[in-house]
Wavefront OBJ file of the C-alpha trace (Angstrom):
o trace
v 0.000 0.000 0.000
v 1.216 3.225 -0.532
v 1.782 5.817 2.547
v -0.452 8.196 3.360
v 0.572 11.270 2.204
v 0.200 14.418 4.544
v -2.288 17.092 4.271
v 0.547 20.204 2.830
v -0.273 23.877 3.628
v -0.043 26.805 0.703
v 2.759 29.576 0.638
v 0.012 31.343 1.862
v -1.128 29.889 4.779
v 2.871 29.272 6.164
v 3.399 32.529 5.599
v 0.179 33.713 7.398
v 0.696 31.140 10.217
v 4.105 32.794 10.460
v 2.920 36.406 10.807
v 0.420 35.845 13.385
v 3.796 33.502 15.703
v 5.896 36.608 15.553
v 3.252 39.440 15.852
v 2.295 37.370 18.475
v 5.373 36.023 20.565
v 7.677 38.694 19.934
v 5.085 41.809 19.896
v 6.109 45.608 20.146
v 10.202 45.991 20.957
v 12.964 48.323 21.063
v 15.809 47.916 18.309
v 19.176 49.979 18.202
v 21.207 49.707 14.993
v 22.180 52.186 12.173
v 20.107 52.946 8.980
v 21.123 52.246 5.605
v 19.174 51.828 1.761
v 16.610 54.393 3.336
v 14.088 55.120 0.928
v 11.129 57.585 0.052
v 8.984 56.885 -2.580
v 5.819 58.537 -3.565
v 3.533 57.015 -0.996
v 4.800 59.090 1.995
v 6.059 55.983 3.505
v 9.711 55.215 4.616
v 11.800 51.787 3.590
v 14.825 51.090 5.227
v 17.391 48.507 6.747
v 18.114 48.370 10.884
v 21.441 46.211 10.931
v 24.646 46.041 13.278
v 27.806 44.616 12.715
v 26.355 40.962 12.525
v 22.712 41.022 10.903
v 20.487 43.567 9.550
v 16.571 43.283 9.150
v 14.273 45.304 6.442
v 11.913 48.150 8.242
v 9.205 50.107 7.025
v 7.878 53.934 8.334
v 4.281 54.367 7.400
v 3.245 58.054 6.354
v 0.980 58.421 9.482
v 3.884 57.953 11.825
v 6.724 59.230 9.704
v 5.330 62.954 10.303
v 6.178 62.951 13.455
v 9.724 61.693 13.235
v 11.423 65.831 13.705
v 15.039 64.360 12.569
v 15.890 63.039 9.196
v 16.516 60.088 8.565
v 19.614 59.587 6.714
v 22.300 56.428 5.644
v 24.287 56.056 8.420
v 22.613 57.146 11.481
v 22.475 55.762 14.697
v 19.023 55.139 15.909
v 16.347 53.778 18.351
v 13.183 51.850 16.647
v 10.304 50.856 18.372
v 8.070 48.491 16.154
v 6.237 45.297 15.730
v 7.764 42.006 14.037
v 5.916 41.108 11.510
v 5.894 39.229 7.932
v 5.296 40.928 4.632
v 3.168 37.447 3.251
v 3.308 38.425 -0.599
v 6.862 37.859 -0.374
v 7.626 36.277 3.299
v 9.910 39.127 4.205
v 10.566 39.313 7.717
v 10.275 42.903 8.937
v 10.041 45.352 11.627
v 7.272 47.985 11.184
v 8.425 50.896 12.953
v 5.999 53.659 14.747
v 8.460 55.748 16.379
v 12.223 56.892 15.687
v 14.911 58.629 17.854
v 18.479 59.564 17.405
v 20.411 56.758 19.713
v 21.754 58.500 23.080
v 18.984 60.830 22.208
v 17.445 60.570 25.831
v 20.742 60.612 27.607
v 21.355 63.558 26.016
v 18.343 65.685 26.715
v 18.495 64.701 30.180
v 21.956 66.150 30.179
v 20.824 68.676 28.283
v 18.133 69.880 31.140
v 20.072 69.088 34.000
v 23.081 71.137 32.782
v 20.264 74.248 32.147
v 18.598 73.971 35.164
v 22.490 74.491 37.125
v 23.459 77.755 35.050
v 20.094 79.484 34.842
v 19.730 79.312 38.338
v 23.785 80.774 38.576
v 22.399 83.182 36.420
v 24.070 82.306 33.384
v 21.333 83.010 31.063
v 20.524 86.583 32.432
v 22.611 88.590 29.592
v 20.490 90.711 27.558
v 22.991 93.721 26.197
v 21.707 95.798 23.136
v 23.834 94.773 20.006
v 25.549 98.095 18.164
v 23.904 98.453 14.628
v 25.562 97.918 12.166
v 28.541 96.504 13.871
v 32.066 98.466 13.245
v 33.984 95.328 13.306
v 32.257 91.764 13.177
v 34.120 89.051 14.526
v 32.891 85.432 13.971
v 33.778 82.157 15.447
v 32.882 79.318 12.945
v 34.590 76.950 10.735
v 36.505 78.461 7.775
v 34.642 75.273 5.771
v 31.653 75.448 6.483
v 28.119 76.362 5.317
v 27.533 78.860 8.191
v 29.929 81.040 7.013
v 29.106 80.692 3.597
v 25.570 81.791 4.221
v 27.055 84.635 7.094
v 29.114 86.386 4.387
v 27.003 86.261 1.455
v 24.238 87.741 3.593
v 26.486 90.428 5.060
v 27.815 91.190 0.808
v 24.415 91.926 -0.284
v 22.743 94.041 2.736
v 25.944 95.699 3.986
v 28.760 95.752 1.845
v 30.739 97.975 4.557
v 30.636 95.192 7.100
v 34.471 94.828 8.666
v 34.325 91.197 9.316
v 37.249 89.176 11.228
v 37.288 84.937 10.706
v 38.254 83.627 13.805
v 38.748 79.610 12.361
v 37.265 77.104 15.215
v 36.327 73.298 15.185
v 32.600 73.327 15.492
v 32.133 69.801 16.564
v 34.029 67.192 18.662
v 36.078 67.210 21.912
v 37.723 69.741 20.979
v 35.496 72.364 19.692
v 34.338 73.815 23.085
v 38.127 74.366 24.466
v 38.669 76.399 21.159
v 36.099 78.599 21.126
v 36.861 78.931 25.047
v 40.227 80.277 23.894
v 39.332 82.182 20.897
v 36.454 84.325 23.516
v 39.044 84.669 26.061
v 41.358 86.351 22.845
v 39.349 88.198 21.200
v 38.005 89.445 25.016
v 41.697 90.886 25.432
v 42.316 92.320 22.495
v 38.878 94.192 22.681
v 41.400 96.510 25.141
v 43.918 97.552 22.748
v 41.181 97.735 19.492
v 37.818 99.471 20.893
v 36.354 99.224 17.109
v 35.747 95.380 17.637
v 32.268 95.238 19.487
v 30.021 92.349 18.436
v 30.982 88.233 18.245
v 28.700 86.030 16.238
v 29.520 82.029 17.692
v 27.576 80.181 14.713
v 27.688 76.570 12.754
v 25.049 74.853 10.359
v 22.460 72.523 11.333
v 23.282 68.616 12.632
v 22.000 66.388 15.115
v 22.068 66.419 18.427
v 25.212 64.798 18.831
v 27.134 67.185 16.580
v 25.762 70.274 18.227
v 26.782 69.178 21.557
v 30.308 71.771 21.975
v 27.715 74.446 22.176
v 25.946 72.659 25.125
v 29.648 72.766 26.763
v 29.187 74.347 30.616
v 32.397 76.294 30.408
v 31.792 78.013 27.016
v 28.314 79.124 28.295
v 29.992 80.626 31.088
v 32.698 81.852 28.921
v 30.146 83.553 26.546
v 27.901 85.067 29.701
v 31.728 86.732 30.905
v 32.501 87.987 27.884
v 32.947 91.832 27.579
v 31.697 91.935 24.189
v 28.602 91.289 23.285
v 27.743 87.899 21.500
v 25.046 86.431 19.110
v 24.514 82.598 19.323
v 23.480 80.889 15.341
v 23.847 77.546 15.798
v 21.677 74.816 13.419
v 18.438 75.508 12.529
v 15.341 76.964 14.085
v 14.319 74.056 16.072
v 17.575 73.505 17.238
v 18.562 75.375 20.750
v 21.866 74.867 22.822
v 23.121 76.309 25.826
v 25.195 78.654 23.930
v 21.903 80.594 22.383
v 20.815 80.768 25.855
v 23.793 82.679 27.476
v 24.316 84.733 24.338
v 22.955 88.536 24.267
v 20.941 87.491 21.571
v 20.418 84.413 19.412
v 19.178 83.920 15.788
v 17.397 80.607 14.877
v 20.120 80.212 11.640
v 23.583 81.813 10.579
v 21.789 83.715 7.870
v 19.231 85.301 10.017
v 22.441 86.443 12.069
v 23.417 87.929 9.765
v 20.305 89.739 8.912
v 20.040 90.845 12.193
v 23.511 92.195 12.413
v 23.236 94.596 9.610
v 20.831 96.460 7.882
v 19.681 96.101 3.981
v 21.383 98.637 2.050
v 18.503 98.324 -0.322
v 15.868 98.781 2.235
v 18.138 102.063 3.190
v 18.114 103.164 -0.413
v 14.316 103.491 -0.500
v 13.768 104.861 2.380
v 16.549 107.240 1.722
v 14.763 107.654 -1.399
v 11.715 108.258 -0.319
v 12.815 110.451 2.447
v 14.709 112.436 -0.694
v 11.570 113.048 -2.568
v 9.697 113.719 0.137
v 12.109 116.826 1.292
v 12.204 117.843 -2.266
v 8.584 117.695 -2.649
v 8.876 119.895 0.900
v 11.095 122.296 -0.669
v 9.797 122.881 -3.795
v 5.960 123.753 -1.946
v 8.373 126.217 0.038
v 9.611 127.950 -2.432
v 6.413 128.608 -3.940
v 5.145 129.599 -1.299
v 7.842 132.279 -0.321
v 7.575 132.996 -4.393
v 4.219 134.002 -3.929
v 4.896 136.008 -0.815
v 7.769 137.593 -2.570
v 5.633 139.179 -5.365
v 2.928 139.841 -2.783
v 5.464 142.054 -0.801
v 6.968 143.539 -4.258
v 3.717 144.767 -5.269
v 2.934 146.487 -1.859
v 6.850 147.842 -2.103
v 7.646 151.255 -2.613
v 10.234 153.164 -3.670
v 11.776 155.024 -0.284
v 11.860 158.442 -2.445
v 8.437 158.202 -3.408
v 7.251 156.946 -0.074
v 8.997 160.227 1.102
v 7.404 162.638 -1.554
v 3.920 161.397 -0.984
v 4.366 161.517 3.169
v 6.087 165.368 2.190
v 2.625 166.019 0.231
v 0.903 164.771 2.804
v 2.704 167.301 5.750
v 2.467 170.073 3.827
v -1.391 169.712 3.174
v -1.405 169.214 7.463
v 0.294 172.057 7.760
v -2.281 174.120 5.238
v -5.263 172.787 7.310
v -3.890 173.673 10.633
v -2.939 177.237 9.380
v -6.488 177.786 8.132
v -8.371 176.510 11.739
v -5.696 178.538 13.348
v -6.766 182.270 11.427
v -10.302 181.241 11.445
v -10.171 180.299 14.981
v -8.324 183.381 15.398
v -10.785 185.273 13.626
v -13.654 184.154 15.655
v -12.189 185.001 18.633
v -11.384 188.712 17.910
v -15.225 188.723 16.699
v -16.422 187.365 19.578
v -13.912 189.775 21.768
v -15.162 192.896 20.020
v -18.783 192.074 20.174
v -18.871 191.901 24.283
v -16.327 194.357 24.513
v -19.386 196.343 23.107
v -21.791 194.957 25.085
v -19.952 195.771 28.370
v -19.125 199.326 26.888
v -23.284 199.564 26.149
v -23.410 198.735 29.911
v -24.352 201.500 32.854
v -22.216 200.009 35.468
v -23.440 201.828 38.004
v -26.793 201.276 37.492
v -26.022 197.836 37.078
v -24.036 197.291 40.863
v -26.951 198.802 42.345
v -29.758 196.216 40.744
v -27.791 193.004 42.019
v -27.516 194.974 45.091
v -31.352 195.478 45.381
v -31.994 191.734 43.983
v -29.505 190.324 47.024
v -31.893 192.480 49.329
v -34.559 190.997 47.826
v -33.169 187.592 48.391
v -32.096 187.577 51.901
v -35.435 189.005 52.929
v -36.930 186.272 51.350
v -34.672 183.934 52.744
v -35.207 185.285 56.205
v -39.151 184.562 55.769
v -38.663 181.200 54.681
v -36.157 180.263 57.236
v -39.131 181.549 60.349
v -41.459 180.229 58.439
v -39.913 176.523 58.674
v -38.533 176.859 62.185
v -42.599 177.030 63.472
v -43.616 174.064 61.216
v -40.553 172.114 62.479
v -41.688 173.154 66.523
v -45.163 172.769 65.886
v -44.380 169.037 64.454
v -41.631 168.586 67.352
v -44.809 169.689 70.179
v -47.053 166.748 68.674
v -44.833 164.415 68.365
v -43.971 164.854 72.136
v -47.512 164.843 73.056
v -48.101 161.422 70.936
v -44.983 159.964 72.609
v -45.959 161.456 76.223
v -49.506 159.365 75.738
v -47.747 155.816 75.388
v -44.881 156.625 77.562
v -44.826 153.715 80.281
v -43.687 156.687 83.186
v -47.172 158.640 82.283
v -49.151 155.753 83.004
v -47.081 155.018 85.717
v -47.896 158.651 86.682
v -51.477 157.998 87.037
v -50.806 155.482 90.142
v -49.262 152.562 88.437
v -46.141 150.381 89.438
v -43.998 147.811 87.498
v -42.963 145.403 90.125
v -39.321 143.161 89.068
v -37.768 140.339 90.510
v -34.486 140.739 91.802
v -33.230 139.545 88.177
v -34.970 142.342 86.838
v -37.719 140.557 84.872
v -40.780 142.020 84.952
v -43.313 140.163 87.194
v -46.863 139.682 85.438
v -48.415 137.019 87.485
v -48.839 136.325 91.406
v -47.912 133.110 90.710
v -44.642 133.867 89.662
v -43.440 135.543 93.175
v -43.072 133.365 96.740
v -43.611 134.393 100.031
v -40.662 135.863 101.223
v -39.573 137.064 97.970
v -38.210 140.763 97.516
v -39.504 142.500 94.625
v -38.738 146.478 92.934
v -41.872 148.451 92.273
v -41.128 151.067 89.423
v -43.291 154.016 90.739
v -44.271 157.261 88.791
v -41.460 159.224 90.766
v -38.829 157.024 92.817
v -38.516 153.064 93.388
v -39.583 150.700 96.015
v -38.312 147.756 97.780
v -40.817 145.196 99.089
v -41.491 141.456 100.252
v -44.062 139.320 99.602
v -46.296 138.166 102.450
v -49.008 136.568 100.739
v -50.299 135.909 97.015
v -53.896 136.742 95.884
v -54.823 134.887 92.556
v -58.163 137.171 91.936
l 1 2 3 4 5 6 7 8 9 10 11 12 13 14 15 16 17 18 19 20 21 22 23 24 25 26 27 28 29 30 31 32 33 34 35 36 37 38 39 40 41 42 43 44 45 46 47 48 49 50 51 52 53 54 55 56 57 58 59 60 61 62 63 64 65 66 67 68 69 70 71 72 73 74 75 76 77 78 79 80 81 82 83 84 85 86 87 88 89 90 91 92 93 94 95 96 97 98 99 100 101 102 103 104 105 106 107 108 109 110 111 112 113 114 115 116 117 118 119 120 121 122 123 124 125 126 127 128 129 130 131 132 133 134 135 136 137 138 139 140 141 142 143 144 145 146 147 148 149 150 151 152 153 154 155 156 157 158 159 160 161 162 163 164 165 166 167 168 169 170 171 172 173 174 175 176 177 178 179 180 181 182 183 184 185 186 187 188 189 190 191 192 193 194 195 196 197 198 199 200 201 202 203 204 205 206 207 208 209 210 211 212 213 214 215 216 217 218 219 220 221 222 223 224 225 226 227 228 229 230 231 232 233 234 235 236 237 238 239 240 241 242 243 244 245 246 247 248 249 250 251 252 253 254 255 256 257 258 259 260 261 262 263 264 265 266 267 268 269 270 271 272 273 274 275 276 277 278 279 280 281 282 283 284 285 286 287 288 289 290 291 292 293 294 295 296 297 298 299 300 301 302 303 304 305 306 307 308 309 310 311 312 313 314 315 316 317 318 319 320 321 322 323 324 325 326 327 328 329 330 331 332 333 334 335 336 337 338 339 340 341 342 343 344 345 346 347 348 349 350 351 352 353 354 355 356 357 358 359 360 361 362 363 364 365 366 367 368 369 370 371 372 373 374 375 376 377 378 379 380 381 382 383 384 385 386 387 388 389 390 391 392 393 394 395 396 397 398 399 400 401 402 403 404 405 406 407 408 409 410 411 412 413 414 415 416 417 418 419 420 421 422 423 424 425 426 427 428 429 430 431 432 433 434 435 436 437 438 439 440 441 442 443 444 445 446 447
C-alpha cells in the first residue's frame, strides 16, 4: 500500500501562520542599529534597513507615523526603533514595522541637556540681555573656515551691507575639541577688545546637525565663557528648532547663521528706498516752500515802494497838514477877535453903576426872602416837634405810671406779670411814677 501522504499547507497559509507567531510572541520591541538603503517613494512611507555589525533586518515607516519623526533620517545614522515584528506574506519578508524613531543616546542627552540648564540658569548664566551696536564696526565670527555657516554669514552680510568689517576667527565646530577652542578664541578676542575698541560684536555660529554634533555648544564652560565675555555675542547655531546652551547665554540668538546675519546689519537696499523716499519727500517739501515764499515775494513787491516816493507822498501829505492847521488857526483866530469885540461892546453899552446897584437890590430881595422862609420853617418844624412829644408822652410807660401805676421786678430784673410767679418771702422792685420801692411778699392773691 502506498503511505499516506500528509495534508501540505499553501505559501500562503505558512506565511500567514508565520505572521500571526511573531506578531504574536515577539510583539512591540525596542531595536538599536544604524540605517542604511533608506528610501522615500511617492507614498509618503519610509523603507529602510536596521542592521549592526552581525545582521540587519528590512523596516518600514508608514506616512501616518513618519510625520512625526522631527530628525531626518539619513544612511548612516544611529538610531532607536520601536516596532512590531511582523511578515510581509506576498513575499515572506521578515520585517520590523516601525511607529516611532529617535536619534540613539537621544534621551541621555536631553536629560543632560536639562540638567546642565537647570544648574546655570539658576547661577544666572542666562541673564545677559545687552543691546547689540547696529551695524557693527567690526564683526568678529567664530565658525569653521569650511563650512556652510559662514558661507551663508558672508554672502548675507555682501548683499545688505557691503561695509561690514568682518574678522574669521577659524574654530572646530564639533568634537572634543570644539568647546576648548572657542573657550580660547572668547578669552582672545576678550583681550584684544582693550587695545582695538572698534571690535564690538561676536557672532559664535555653525550649520544645522543632530544632536550629537551640536553638543560643543551645550559645553558648561563656554556658556559661562560667553555670559563673561565683555563683548557682546550672538549665538546661530543649526536651525530653528535647534537650541543649545550657547543661544541661551548669548545677548541674543538667531534661529540660523543667515538670520544672524540679517540681524547684524541692515539692507542697504531697504536704506536706499527709504533714503529715497525720504529724498523726494524733502524735495517735494522744498519745492511747496519755495512757492510759497515765491508768492509772498511778489505779494510784498507789489505792496513795495520806492523810499523816495514813499517820502514825496508823506512830504505832500505834511504840507497839506500844515495848510489845514494854518487855516483853523486864522479862522479860529478870527472868531475870537469877533467874539472879543462884540462883548467888549456889550460891556461898553453897559451903565455900570446902574447895574451894581440892581444886584444889590436883587440880594436884598433875596435875603429878605430867605429870612421869611427860614421863620417860616422853624414854626412848622416846633409845631411838628410839640405833637410828636404829646403822641410819645400818651404811650410813655412813666405817664401811666404817673397815674398810680407800678412795674414790680424780681431781683433779676424781669418784669413780674403774674402772682404766681413771686413766693412768700420774695423781695420785689416796684417802678413808681417818681422814685422806686423795695418790698417782700407776704401773701399771694390769685383774683
Amino acid at each position: 500500500m502506498a503511505a499516506t501522504t500528509p495534508q501540505a499547507l499553501s505559501v500562503s497559509q505558512l506565511n500567514q501562520r508565520a505572521k500571526q507567531t511573531l506578531e504574536r510572541d515577539v510583539g512591540e520591541v525596542w531595536v538599536e542599529g544604524e540605517l542604511s538603503n533608506v528610501s522615500r517613494p511617492a507614498s509618503g512611507h519610509i523603507y529602510f534597513t536596521l542592521k549592526d555589525d552581525r545582521a540587519q533586518i528590512r523596516c518600514a515607516l508608514f506616512r501616518q507615523r513618519a510625520r512625526f519623526v522631527a530628525a531626518p533620517m539619513r544612511d548612516g545614522d544611529q538610531v532607536k526603533l520601536r516596532g512590531r515584528v511582523s511578515l510581509f506574506e506576498p513575499r515572506g519578508d521578515y520585517q520590523l514595522i516601525a511607529d516611532a524613531v529617535q536619534a540613539a543616546g537621544l534621551g541621555e542627552l536631553l536629560a543632560a541637556f536639562e540638567r546642565l540648564k537647570a544648574q546655570l540658569d539658576a547661577e544666572g548664566v542666562f541673564a545677559n540681555a545687552r543691546t547689540l551696536p547696529f551695524p557693527p564696526r567690526k564683526l568678529l565670527i567664530l565658525s569653521s573656515a569650511t563650512g556652510a555657516a559662514i558661507r551663508d554669514v558672508l554672502a548675507v552680510l555682501a548683499a545688505r551691507w557691503p561695509l561690514s568689517d568682518v574678522t574669521l576667527i577659524p574654530v572646530p565646530v564639533q568634537g572634543a575639541e570644539a568647546a576648548p577652542a572657542m573657550i580660547s578664541a572668547l578669552a582672545l578676542l576678550n583681550r584684544q577688545a582693550r587695545l582695538d575698541p572698534e571690535r564690538d560684536v561676536i557672532l559664535i555660529t555653525r550649520g544645522g546637525g543632530s544632536l550629537e554634533d551640536l553638543w560643543a555648544f551645550n559645553n558648561e564652560h563656554l556658556a559661562q565663557a560667553i555670559f563673561h565675555s565683555r563683548l557682546p555675542v550672538m549665538s546661530a547655531v543649526g536651525h530653528e528648532v535647534d537650541v543649545t546652551l550657547a543661544d541661551f547665554a548669548a545677548d541674543m540668538r538667531a534661529p540660523t547663521p543667515s538670520a544672524a546675519a540679517e540681524r547684524l546689519v541692515p539692507d542697504q537696499h531697504t536704506l536706499k528706498r527709504q533714503l529715497e523716499h525720504h529724498e523726494n519727500r524733502l524735495m517735494r517739501a522744498m519745492q511747496a516752500r519755495l512757492e510759497r515764499d515765491s508768492q509772498r515775494l511778489d505779494t510784498l513787491r507789489a505792496k513795495l515802494r520806492h523810499p523816495g516816493e514813499q517820502l514825496n507822498r508823506q512830504r505832500q501829505h505834511l504840507t497839506t497838514l500844515s495848510q489845514r492847521l494854518s487855516r483853523a488857526m486864522q479862522q479860529q483866530l478870527t472868531q475870537q477877535k469877533a467874539q472879543v469885540a462884540q462883548l467888549t461892546k456889550r460891556l461898553a453899552s453897559q451903565d455900570m453903576v446902574k447895574l451894581h446897584r440892581a444886584e444889590q437890590e436883587r440880594a436884598s430881595l433875596l435875603r429878605r426872602r430867605l429870612g421869611v422862609a427860614m421863620q417860616r420853617q422853624l414854626e412848622t418844624r416846633q409845631a411838628r416837634l410839640t405833637s410828636a412829644a404829646r403822641e410819645l408822652n400818651a404811650v410813655s410807660p412813666l405817664a401811666v405810671l404817673g397815674r398810680g401805676y407800678a412795674i414790680a421786678q424780681n431781683e433779676q430784673g424781669q418784669v413780674v406779670r403774674r402772682a404766681d410767679d413771686t413766693a412768700p418771702g420774695q423781695k420785689l422792685k416796684l417802678q413808681l411814677g417818681e422814685g422806686r420801692l423795695s418790698v417782700e411778699v407776704k401773701r399771694r392773691y390769685r383774683k
